[in-house]
N, C-alpha and C positions, 0 to 999 in steps of 0.2 A: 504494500500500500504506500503511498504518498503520504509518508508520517511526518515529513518535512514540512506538507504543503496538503494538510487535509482538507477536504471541502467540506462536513459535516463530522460535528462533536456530538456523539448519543449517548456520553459518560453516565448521564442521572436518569437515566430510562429503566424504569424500576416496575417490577407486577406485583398488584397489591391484590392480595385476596379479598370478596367481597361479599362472599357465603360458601356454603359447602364446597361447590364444584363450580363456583365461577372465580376469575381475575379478568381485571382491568388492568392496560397499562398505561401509568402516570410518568408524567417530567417533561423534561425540556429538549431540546435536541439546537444547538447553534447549527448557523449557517455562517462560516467563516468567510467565504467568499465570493466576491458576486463578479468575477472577471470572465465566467465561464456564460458562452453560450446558451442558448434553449436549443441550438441543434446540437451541439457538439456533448452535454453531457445526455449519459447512459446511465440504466439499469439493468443489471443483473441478479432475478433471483432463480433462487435454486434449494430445491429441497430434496432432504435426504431422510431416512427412513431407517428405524432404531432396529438394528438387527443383533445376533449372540456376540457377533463380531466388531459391533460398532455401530456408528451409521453409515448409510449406502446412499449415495445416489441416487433419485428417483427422477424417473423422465415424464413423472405425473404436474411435478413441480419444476422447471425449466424454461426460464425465460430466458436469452441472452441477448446482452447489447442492445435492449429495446430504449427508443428514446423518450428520457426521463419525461417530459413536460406532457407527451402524447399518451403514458401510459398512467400518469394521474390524472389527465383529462377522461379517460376513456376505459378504465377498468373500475368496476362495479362490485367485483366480491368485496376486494378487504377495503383500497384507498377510499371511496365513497364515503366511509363512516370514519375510516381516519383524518380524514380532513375536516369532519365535522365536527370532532372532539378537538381540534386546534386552535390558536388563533392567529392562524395565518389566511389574511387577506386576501380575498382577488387573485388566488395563486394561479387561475384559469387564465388571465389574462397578465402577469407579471409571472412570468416562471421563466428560468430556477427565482424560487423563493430570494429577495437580497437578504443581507445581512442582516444578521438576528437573532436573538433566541425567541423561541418558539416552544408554547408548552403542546404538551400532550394530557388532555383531562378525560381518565374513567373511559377509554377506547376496550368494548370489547367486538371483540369479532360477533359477527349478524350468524347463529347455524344455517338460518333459512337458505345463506347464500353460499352456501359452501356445498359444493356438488357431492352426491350421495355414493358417489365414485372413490372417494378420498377413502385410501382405508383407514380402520381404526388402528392406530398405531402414536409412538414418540416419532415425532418427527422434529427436524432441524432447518431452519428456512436461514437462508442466508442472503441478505441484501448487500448489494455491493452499488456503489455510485461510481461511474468510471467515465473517463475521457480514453475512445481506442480501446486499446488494452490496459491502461494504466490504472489501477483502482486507488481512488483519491479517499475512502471512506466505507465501511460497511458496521454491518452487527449482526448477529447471528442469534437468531428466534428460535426458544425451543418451549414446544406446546407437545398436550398430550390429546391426541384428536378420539373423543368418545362419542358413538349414536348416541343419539337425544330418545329419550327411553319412550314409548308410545305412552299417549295421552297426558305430557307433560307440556 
């Protein structure tokens, strides 16, 4: 990573439990730099799958080098609700976010929108923010994906 020169600080990104089986995650996330295009930075996520061995790769979860501004305009599982726990402005129309810290308040993921495909498993999602090849920033998410029990 670009530890010289990071584009985004997720140090105080923290999951608070909120009842039995749910968490939200709370804090802050800066944005160090605002020199970087809306075409030129990327997103890379990638998820991997809790096995006896470790975790794996999964090609369920695999997005590479999609470009950052278009795929938080236009995906609807998870970013939709994250940016609605934020307060980051008009990010639709000023993106990349400038410089700033940025909270994150009480984000839980929506089950509704989480395809029924996903198996129940640990899994590991790994976001990385990259210009090219070069990753200026990431953090690695680790949930534990359970069916929602009928009639709940």
């Amino acid at each position: 990573m670009a530890e010289n020169n990071p584009y985004i600080k997720y140090q105080s990104m923290k999951m608070k439990k909120v009842n039995r089986t749910h968490y939200v995650m709370d804090g802050t996330v800066e944005v160090l730099r605002d020199d970087i295009s809306k075409d030129d930075l990327l997103i890379t996520i990638l998820g991997a799958q809790k096995k006896t061995n470790g975790y794996q790769q999964s090609s369920l979860v695999q997005l590479e080098k999609k470009n950052f501004c278009e795929y938080i305009r236009t995906e609807k599982m998870v970013m939709e609700d994250v940016i609605k726990c934020t307060n980051i402005t008009d990010i639709f129309n000023k993106c990349p976010p400038p410089k700033g810290v940025y909270s994150v308040t009480n984000y839980m993921p929506d089950p509704e929108k989480m395809p029924n495909s996903l198996p129940i498993n640990y899994w590991k999602f790994t976001l990385i923010n990259q210009i090219g090849d070069t990753a200026l920033s990431g953090i690695h998410v680790f949930v534990d994906v359970e069916k929602k029990a009928p009639g709940t």
